[in-house]
C-alpha positions in Angstrom: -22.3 -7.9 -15.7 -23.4 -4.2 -14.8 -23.1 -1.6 -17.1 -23.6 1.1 -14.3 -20.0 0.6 -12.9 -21.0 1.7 -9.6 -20.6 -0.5 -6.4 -23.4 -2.3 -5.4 -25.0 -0.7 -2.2 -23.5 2.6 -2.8 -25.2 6.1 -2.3 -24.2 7.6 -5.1 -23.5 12.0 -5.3 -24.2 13.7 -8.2 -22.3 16.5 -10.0 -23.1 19.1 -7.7 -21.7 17.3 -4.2 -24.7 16.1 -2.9 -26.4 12.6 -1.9 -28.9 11.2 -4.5 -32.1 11.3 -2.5 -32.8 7.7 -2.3 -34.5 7.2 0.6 -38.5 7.8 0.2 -41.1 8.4 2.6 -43.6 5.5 3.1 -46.2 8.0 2.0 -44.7 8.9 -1.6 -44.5 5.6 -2.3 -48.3 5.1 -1.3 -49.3 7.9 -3.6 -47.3 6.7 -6.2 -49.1 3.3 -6.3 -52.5 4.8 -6.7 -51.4 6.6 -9.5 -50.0 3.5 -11.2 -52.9 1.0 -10.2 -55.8 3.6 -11.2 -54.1 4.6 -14.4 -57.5 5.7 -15.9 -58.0 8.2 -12.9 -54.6 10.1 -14.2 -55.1 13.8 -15.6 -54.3 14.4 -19.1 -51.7 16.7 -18.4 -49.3 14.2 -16.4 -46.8 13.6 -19.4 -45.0 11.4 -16.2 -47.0 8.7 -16.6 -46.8 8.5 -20.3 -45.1 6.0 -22.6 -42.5 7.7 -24.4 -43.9 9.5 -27.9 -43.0 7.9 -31.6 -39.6 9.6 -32.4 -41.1 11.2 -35.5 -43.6 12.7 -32.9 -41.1 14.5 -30.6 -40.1 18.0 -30.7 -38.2 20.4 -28.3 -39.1 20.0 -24.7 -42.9 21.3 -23.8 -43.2 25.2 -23.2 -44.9 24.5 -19.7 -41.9 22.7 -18.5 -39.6 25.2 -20.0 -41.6 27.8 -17.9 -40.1 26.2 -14.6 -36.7 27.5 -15.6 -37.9 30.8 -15.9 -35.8 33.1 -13.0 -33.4 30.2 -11.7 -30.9 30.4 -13.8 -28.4 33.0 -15.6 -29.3 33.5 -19.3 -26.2 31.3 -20.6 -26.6 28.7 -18.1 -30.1 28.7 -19.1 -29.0 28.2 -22.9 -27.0 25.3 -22.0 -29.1 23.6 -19.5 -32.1 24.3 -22.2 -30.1 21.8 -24.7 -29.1 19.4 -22.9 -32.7 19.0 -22.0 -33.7 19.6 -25.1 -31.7 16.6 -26.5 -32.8 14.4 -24.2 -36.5 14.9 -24.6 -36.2 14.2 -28.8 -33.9 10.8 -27.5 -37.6 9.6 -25.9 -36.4 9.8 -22.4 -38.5 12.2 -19.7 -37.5 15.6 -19.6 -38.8 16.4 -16.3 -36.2 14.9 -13.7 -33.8 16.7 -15.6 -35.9 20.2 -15.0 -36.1 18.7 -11.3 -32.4 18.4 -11.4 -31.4 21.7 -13.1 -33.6 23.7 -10.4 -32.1 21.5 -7.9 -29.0 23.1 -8.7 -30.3 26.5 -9.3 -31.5 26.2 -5.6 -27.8 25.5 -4.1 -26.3 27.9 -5.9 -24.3 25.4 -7.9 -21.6 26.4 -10.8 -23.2 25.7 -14.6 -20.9 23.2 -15.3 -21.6 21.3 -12.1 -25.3 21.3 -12.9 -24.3 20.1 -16.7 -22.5 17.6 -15.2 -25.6 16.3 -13.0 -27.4 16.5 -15.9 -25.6 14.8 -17.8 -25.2 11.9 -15.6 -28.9 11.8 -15.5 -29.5 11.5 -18.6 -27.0 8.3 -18.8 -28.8 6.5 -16.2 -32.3 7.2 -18.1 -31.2 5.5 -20.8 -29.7 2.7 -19.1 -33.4 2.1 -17.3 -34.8 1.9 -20.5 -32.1 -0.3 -21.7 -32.8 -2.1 -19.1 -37.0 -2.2 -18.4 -37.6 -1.6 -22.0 -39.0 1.4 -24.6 -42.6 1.0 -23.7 -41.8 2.0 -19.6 -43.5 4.8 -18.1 -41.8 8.0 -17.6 -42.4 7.4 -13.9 -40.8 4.0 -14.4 -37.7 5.1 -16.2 -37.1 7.8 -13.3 -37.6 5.2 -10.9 -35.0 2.6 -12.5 -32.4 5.9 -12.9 -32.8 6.7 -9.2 -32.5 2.6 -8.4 -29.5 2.7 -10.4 -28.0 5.4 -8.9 -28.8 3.8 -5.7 -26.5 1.0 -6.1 -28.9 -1.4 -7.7 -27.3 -2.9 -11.4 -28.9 -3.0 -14.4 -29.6 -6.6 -14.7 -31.6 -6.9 -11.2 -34.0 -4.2 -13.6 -34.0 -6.6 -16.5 -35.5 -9.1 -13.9 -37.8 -7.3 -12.6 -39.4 -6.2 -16.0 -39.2 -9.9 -17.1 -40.8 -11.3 -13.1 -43.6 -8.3 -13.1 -44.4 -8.6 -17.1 -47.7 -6.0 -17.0 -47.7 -4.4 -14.2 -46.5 -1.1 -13.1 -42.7 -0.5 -11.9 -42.8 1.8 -9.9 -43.2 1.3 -6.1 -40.5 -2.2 -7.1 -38.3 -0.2 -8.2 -38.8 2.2 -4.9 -39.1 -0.5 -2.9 -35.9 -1.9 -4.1 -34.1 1.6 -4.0 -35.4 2.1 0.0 -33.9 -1.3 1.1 -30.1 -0.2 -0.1 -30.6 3.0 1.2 -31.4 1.3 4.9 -28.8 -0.6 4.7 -29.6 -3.6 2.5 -26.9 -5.2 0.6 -28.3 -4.5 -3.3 -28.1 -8.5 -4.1 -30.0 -9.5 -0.8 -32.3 -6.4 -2.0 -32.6 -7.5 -5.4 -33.6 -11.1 -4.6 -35.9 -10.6 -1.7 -38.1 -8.2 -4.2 -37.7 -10.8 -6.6 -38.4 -13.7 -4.8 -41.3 -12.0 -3.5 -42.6 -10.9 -7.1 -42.3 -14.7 -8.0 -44.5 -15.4 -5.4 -47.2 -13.0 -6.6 -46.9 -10.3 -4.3 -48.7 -7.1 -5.0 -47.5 -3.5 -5.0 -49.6 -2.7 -1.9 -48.0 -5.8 0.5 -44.4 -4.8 -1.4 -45.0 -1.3 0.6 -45.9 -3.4 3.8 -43.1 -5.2 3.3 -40.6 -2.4 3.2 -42.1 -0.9 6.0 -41.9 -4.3 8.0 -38.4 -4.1 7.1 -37.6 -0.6 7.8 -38.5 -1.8 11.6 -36.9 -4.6 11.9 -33.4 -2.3 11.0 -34.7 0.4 13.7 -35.0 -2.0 16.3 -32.0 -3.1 15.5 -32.0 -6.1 12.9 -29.0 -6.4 10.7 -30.5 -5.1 7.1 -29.7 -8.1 5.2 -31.2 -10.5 7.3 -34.1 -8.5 8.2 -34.7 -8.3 4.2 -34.4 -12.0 3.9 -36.7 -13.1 6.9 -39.6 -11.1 5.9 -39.2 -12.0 2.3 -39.6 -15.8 3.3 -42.0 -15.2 5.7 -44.2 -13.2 3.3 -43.3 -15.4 0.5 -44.6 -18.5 2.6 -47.5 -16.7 3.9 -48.5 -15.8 -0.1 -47.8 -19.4 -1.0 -50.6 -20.6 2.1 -53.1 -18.0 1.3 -52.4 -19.3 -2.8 -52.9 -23.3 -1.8 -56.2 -23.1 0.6 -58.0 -20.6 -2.4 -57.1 -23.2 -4.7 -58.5 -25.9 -2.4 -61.7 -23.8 -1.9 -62.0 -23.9 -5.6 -62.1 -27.5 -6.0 -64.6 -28.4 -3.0 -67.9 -29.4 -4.6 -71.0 -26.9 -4.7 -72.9 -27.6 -0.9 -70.2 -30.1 0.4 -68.6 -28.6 3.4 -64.9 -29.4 3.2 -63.4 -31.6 6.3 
């Protein structure tokens, strides 16, 4: 059972008319994973990739992030949009896609209460990924799950993936997962090829090869389900090979060549 309530493969629009961006470039998703997978290499002052502070240690959002309001909006939208962000920073949950969100409004010229609304609904789906992947996520991951989520994906398939990929990173998953619907794969054929494949011990790097695989198997005119599925096997076999002759290699004797 989902608590989203949205339909499973659906592109969601937020409060302000517009599609949910769903769809990332191959690229973002590259840059992404060598953030996650070099996590000592990240700068201090990336509060994205940080677990979520003690709630005794929270205050009102962080002055530089403030700053990016400054000139987009009217003073009382600014107010408004201020305390809504405000309240979901001392709840734990990342400030930032909500400042992403507000400007994003800002930029279209949307009505306040269409941008509260956005915000809003935001905010929900934060704290259903962290319902969902846990309290010790990443910012980056909780954004990540929202976005999935608002991509058609329920919250259960994140559950699984938390409990399949227990120390690693979620983020290009949860990407990869959220780029399948929006080509066209069915969220359950989605959920369980990126599942299946975690179960095999993929890693985030041939996830990304996958998707891309995928993504050209749909533009040369695969259905999206079963171009999901078939590389998922195929990759899932191939993983299961490469895993059986290393553990052969690993039993042959010292100086006896194997037959």
């Amino acid at each position: 059972m989902t608590t989203t309530g949205r339909p499973a493969g659906a592109i969601a629009r937020d409060g302000m008319g517009g599609r949910i961006r769903v769809v990332r470039t191959l690229a973002g998703w590259v840059a992404a994973l060598a953030l996650v997978s070099a996590p000592g290499a990240l700068p201090a002052q990336q509060p994205a990739q940080q677990p979520a502070p003690p709630a005794a240690a929270r205050g009102s959002t962080p002055a530089w992030l403030r700053a990016r309001l400054d000139g987009r909006l009217d003073s009382a939208s600014r107010v408004v949009v201020e305390r809504v962000i405000d309240s979901v920073h001392a709840s734990g949950l990342p400030a930032e896609p909500l400042v992403d969100k507000a400007l994003e409004g800002a930029s279209k010229r949307a009505p306040r209460e269409a941008i509260l609304r956005a915000l809003r609904t935001l905010a929900a789906d934060l704290a259903v990924a962290r319902a969902s992947l846990g309290p010790q996520s990443l910012a980056g991951e909780l954004t990540a799950g929202a976005v999935a989520l608002r991509g058609g994906i329920d919250d259960e398939a994140l559950r699984r993936l938390r409990r399949e990929r227990q120390g690693q990173p979620l983020v290009v998953a949860l990407g990869v997962l959220t780029d399948l619907v929006a080509r066209g794969v069915p969220a359950s054929d989605a959920s369980r090829a990126v599942l299946d494949l975690t179960r095999a011990g993929v890693a985030d790097e041939q996830l990304v090869a996958f998707r891309r695989d995928v993504e050209r198997d749909i533009g040369i005119g695969a259905p999206p389900a079963a171009a999901a599925t078939l590389r998922a096997s195929s990759l899932a076999l191939n993983l299961g090979r490469d895993g059986a002759a290393s553990g052969a290699a690993s039993r042959t004797p010292a100086g006896r060549a194997k037959p």
